[in-house]
Legacy VTK file of the C-alpha trace (Angstrom):
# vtk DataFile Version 3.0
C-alpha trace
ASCII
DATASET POLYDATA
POINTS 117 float
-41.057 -154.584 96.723
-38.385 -152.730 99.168
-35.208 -151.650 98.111
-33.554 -154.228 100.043
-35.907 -157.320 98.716
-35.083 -155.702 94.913
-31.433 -155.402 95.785
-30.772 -158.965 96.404
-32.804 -159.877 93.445
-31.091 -157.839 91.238
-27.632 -159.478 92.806
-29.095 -163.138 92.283
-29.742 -162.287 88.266
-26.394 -160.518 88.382
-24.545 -163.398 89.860
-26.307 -165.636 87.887
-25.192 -163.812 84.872
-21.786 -163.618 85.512
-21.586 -166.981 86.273
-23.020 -167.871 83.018
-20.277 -165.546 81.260
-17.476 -167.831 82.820
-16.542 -165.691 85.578
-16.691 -167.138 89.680
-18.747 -165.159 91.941
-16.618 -165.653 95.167
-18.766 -163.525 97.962
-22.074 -161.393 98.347
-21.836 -158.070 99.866
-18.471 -158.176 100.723
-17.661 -155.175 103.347
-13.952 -153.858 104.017
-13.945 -150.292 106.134
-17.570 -149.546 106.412
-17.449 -150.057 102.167
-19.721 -152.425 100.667
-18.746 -154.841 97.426
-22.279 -156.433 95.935
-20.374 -159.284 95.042
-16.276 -160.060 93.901
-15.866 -162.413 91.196
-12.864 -163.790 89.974
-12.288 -163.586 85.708
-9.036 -165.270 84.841
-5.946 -162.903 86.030
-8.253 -160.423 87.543
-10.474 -159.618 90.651
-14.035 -157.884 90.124
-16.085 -155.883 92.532
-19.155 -156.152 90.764
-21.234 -152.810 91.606
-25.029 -154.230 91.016
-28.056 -151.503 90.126
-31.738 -152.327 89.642
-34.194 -150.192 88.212
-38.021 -150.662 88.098
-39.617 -148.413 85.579
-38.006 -145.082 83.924
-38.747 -142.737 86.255
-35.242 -142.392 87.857
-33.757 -142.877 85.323
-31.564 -146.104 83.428
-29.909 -148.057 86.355
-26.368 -147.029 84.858
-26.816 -143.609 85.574
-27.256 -144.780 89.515
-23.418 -144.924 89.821
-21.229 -142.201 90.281
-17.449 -141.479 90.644
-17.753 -141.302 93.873
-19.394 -144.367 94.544
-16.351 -146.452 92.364
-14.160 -144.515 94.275
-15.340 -146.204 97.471
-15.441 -149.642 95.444
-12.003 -149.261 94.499
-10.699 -148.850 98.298
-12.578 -151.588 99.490
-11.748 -153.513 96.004
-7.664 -152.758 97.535
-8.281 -153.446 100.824
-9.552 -157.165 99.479
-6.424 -157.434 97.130
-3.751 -156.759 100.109
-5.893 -159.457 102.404
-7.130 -162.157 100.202
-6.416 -162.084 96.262
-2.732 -160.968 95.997
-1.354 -160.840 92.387
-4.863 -160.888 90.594
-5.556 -157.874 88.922
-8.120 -155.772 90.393
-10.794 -154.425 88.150
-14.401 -152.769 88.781
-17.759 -153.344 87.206
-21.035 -152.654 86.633
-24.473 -154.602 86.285
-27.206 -152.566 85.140
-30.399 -154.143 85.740
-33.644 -152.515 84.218
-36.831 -153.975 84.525
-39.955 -152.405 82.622
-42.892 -151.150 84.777
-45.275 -154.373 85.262
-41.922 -156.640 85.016
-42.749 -157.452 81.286
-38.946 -156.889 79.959
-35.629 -156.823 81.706
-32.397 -155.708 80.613
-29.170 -156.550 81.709
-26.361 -154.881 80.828
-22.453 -155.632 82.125
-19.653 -153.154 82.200
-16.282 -154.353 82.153
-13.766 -152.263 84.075
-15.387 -148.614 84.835
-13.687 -145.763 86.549
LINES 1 118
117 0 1 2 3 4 5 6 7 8 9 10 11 12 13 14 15 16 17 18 19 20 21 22 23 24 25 26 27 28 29 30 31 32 33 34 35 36 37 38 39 40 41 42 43 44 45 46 47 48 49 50 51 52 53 54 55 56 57 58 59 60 61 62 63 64 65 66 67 68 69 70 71 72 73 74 75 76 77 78 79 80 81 82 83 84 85 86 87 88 89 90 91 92 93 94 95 96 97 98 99 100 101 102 103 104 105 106 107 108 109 110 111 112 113 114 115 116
């Protein structure tokens, strides 16, 4: 499976997921000045880019450890760039799904991260 097939996978499960936690997954791969959002989803008050990462296997590591500080930096601009245009007065917030998936696709885990910076 590509990276781009896995991708979209692993941001099905994660909407999916979210949307069984109560929140509402408004748009998939949302882009504001060349920046990508996986997907914004409204929880209550607040606005979430939703960073997704899928990982097959160990051997790069926990999917977690994919994002960076500069990678939520570039969330967060397109995350305010999608406040001024479309969501004024929600609170804007970043998180994380962290998808692992065991070699052989026996086990997945998915984990959620509420509000990272």
């Amino acid at each position: 499976m590509n990276t781009h097939v896995s991708g979209a996978h692993g941001e099905c499960i994660a909407a999916a997921f979210l949307s069984l936690k109560g929140y509402e997954v408004l748009e998939k791969n949302f882009r504001y000045a060349r920046r990508e959002i996986d997907l914004v989803a409204r929880d209550g008050d607040s606005i979430v880019a939703v960073e997704v990462k899928m990982r097959r296997g160990s051997r790069y590591g926990r999917a977690v450890e994919a994002v960076d500080r500069r990678k939520i930096a570039r969330i967060q601009l397109a995350l305010t760039g999608l406040v001024r245009s479309a969501h004024r007065g929600l609170t804007p917030r970043v998180d994380l799904v962290a998808i692992d998936v065991t070699e052989g696709g026996h086990r997945m885990v998915v984990e959620h991260y509420i509000g990272i910076s």
